[in-house]
C-alpha positions in Angstrom: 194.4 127.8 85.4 194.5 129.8 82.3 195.6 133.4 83.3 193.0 136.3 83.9 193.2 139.5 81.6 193.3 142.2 84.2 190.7 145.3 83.8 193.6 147.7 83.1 193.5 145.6 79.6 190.2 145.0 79.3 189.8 148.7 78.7 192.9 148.7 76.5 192.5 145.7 74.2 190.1 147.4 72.5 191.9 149.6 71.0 195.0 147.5 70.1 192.0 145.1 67.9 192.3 144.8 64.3 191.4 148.2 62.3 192.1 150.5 65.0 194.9 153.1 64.3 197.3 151.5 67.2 196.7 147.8 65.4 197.5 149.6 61.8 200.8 150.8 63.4 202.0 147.5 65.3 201.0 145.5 61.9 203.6 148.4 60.2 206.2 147.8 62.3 205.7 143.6 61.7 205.6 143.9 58.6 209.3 146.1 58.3 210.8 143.8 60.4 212.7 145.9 62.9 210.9 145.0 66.2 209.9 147.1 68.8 209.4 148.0 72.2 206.3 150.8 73.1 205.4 151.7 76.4 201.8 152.9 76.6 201.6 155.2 79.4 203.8 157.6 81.7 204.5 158.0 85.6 207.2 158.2 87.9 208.5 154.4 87.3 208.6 155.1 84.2 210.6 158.1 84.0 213.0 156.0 86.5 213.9 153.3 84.1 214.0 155.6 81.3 217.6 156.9 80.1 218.9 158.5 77.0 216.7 159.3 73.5 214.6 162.1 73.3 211.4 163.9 73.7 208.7 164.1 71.6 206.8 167.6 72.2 202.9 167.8 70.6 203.5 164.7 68.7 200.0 163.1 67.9 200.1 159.5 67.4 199.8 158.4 63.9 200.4 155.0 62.7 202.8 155.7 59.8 204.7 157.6 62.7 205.2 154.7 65.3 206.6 152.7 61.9 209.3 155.3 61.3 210.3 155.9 65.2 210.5 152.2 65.4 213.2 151.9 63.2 215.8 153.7 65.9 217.3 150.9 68.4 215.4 152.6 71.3 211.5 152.2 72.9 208.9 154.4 72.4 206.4 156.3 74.8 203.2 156.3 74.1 200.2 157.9 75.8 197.6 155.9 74.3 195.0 158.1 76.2 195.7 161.4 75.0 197.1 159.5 71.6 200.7 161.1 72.2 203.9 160.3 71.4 205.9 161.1 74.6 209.4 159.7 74.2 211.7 157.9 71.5 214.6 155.9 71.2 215.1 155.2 74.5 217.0 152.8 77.0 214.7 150.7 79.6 216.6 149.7 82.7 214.0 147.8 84.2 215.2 145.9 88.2 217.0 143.0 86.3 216.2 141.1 90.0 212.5 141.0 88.9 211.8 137.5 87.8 210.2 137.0 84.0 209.9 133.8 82.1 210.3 135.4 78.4 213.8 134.1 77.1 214.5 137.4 74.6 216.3 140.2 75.1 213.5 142.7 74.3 210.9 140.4 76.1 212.1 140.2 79.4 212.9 143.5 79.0 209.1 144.7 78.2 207.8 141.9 81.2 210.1 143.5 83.7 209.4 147.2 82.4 205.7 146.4 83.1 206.0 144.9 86.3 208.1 147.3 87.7 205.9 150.3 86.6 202.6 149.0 86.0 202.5 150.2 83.1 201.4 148.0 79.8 204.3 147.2 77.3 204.5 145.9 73.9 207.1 143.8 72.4 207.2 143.5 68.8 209.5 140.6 67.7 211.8 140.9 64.5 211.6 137.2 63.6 208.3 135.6 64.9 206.6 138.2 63.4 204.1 138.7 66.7 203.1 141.4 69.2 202.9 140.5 72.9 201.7 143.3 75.6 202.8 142.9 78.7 200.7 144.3 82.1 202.2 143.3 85.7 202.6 139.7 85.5 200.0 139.3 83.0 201.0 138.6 79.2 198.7 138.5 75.9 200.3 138.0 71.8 197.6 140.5 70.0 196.9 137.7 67.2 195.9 137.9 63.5 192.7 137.8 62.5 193.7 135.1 60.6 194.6 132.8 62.9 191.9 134.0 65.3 188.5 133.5 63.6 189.3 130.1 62.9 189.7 129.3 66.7 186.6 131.9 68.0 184.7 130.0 65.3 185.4 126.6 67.1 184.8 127.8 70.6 181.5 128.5 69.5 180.7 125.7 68.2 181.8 124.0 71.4 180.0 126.5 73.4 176.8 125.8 71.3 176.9 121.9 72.2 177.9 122.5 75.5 175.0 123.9 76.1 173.2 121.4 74.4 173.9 119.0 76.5 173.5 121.3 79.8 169.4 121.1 78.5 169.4 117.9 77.9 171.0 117.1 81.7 168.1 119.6 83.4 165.7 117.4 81.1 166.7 114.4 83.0 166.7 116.2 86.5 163.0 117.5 85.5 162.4 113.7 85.5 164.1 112.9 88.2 162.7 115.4 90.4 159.1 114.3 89.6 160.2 110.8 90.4 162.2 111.7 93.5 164.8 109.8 92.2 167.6 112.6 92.2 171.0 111.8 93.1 173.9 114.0 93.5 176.0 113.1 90.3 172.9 114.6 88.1 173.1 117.9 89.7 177.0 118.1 89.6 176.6 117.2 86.0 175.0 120.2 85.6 176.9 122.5 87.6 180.0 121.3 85.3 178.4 122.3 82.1 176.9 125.2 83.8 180.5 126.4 84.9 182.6 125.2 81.4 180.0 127.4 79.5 181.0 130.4 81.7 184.6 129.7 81.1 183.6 129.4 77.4 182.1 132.5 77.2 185.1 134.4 79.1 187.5 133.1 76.6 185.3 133.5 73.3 184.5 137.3 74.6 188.2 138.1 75.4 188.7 136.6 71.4 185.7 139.1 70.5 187.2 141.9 72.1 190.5 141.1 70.4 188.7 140.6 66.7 187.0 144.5 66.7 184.5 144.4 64.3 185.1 141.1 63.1 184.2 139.6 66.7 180.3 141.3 67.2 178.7 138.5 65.6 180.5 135.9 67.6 180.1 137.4 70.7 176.2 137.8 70.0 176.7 133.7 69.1 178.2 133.6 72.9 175.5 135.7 74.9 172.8 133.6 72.9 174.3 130.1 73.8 175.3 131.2 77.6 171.7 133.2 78.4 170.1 132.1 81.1 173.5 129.2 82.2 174.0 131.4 85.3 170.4 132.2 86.7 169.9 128.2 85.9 173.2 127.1 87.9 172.0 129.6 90.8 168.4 127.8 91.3 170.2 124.4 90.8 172.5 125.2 93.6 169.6 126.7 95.7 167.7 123.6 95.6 170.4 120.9 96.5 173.2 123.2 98.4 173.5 123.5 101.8 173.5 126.8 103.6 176.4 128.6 104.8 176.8 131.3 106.3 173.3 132.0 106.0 174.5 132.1 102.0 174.0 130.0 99.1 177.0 128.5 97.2 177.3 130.1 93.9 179.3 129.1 90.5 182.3 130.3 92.2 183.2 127.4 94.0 184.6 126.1 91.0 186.9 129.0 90.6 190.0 127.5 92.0 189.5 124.0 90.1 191.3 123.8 86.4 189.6 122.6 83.9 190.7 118.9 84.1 189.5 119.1 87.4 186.1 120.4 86.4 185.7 117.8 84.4 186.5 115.1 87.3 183.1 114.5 88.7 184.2 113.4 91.9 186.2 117.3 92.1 183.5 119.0 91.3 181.3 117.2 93.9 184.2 117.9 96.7 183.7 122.1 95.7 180.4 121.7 96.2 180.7 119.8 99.3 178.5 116.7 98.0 180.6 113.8 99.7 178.8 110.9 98.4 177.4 111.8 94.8 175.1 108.4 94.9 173.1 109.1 97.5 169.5 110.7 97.3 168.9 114.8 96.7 165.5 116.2 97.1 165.8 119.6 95.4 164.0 122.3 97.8 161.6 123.7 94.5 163.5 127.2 93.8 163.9 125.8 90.0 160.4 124.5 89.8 158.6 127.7 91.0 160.8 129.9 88.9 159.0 129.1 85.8 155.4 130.4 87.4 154.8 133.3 86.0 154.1 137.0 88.2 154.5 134.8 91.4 156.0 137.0 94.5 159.2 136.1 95.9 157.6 136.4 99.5 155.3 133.8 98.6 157.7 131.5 96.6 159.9 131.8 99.7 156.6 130.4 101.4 156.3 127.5 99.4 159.8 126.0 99.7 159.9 126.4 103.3 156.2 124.8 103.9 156.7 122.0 101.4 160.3 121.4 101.6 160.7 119.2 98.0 159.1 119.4 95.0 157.4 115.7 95.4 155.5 117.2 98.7 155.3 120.5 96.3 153.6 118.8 93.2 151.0 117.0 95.4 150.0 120.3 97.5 146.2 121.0 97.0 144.4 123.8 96.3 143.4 123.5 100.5 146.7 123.2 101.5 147.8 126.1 99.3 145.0 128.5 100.2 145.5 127.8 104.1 149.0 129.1 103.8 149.3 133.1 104.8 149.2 135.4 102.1 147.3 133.0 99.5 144.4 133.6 98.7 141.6 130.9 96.9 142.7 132.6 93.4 146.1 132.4 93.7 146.0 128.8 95.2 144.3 127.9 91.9 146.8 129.3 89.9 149.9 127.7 91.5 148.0 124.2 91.8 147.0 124.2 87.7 150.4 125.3 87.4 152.0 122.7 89.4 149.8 120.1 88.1 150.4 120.8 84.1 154.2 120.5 85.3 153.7 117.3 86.6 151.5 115.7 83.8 153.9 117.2 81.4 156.7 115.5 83.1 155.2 112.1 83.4 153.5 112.3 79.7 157.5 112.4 78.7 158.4 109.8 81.0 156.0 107.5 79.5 156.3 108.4 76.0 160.5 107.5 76.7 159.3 104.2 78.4 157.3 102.9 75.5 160.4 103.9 73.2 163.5 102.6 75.7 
């Protein structure tokens, strides 16, 4: 599983993106070579692993200033929130017993510092030429623009047939459901490309976030091609899940599956506890009556529980819809015209794909 930004970035990383004052400084300090190691915050921890240097007193931050202190062997202290620089030049002496997985001197040095004071660090490489920041066990390299668009460019374009094919796959269970021929693999099917849009979208908007200005316009791409993916997913998962708990199942089941394991049919069926994804489903009609216009959710709540499928649903008459408690003659019209234009619709597109099969 890819590893979650935590919210204490998710307020940050805006700020490090391309253009902003903090980004201008880290890109100085690449570009002269000498590395560094900046600590963006202050508490108690980090006083404790704090020896030698000195303090900076009503230092504003500055870009061009970051550059020059970075040139001593030392870290820096930054208080990114009040744009202050707090400390320079000095020694970290993070817990050397806390486990890290960076191989560098100043890396594991900047992964320790961060887990021991929960604090976010940045480690600015001499040779590589890259940035990393560092929160608890949580690590990010702030890339390029350069090398960045290219790939948020990509995702979108995977995103964008994703989701082609997610409409295309609730085409076929419109069909299906008309014919009550649904099985289970059609609705996992959806649920995957339901769930790997979400995951697209959380990785193209973390990319956004990371691009500043450069990243609006492709995260606007990534709201219109996800819109409606988790509203669809929930009715999907209303009509064919079972209950528990008196609850639902939601997209979250999938939260604990990778992505090769999304895409395993036969794993994604197991999350949504669908044992045998051949057999018959007989969707409940939360998807079907969604699309009726101004109709209560008391009385769509009526409708699933009286009918119970949408076959039993599409043949209801108006008499059987207007004996039903709070439906009136008027309304029983309108849900049976609506009902009835779904099903011709339907079966006018099954034909027309017969004739040309």
């Amino acid at each position: 599983m890819p590893q979650t930004r935590p919210d204490s970035l998710a307020e940050l990383i805006p700020r490090l993106a391309p253009g902003t004052p903090f980004r201008q400084g880290i890109e100085l300090v690449i570009q002269q070579q000498t590395g560094a190691l900046i600590i963006l915050g202050w508490n108690r921890e980090v006083s404790r692993i704090c020896t030698g240097g000195f303090v900076l007193r009503d230092v504003d931050f500055s870009p061009e200033r970051l550059a020059e202190l970075a040139k001593m062997d030392g870290a820096i202290v930054l208080d990114i929130a009040s744009n202050q620089l707090l400390r320079a030049n000095v020694h970290l002496n993070p817990d050397s017993a806390l486990k890290t997985t960076e191989t560098g001197t100043r890396h594991r040095t900047a992964e320790r510092a961060a887990a021991q004071t929960g604090v976010p660090v940045i480690a600015i490489s001499e040779g590589r030429r890259l940035a990393t920041i560092y929160s608890d066990r949580y690590s990010e390299e702030l890339e390029s623009p350069t090398a960045l668009l290219p790939r948020a460019n990509e995702a979108i374009h995977t995103m964008e047939r994703f989701r082609r094919r997610l409409d295309e796959t609730e085409e076929v269970l419109d069909r299906l459901e008309v014919n009550d021929s649904v099985t289970y693999r059609t609705v996992v099917s959806l649920l995957q490309r339901a769930e790997l849009l979400q995951r697209l979208y959380r990785d193209i908007t973390r990319m956004a976030v990371s691009l500043g200005a450069e990243g609006r316009l492709i995260e606007l791409q990534a709201k219109d091609a996800v819109a409606g993916v988790n509203d669809l997913a929930n009715l999907v998962l209303a009509d064919y899940s079972a209950v528990r708990g008196g609850r639902t199942l939601t997209l979250d089941v999938f939260s604990s599956l990778s992505t090769e394991e999304l895409y395993d049919a036969d794993e994604a069926g197991r999350a949504l506890h669908f044992n045998n994804l051949d057999a018959s489903a007989s969707a409940r009609g939360w998807r079907v009556l969604s699309g009726m216009p101004r109709l209560p959710e008391s009385i769509r709540k009526s409708l699933v529980s009286r009918f119970k499928s949408v076959p039993r649903l599409l043949r209801a008459s108006v008499e059987e819809l207007s004996a039903m408690e709070g439906i009136g003659k008027s309304r029983a019209h309108q849900i049976h015209g609506y009902l009835q234009n779904l099903r011709k619709t339907l079966a006018t597109f099954v034909d027309s794909e017969d004739v040309h099969s």
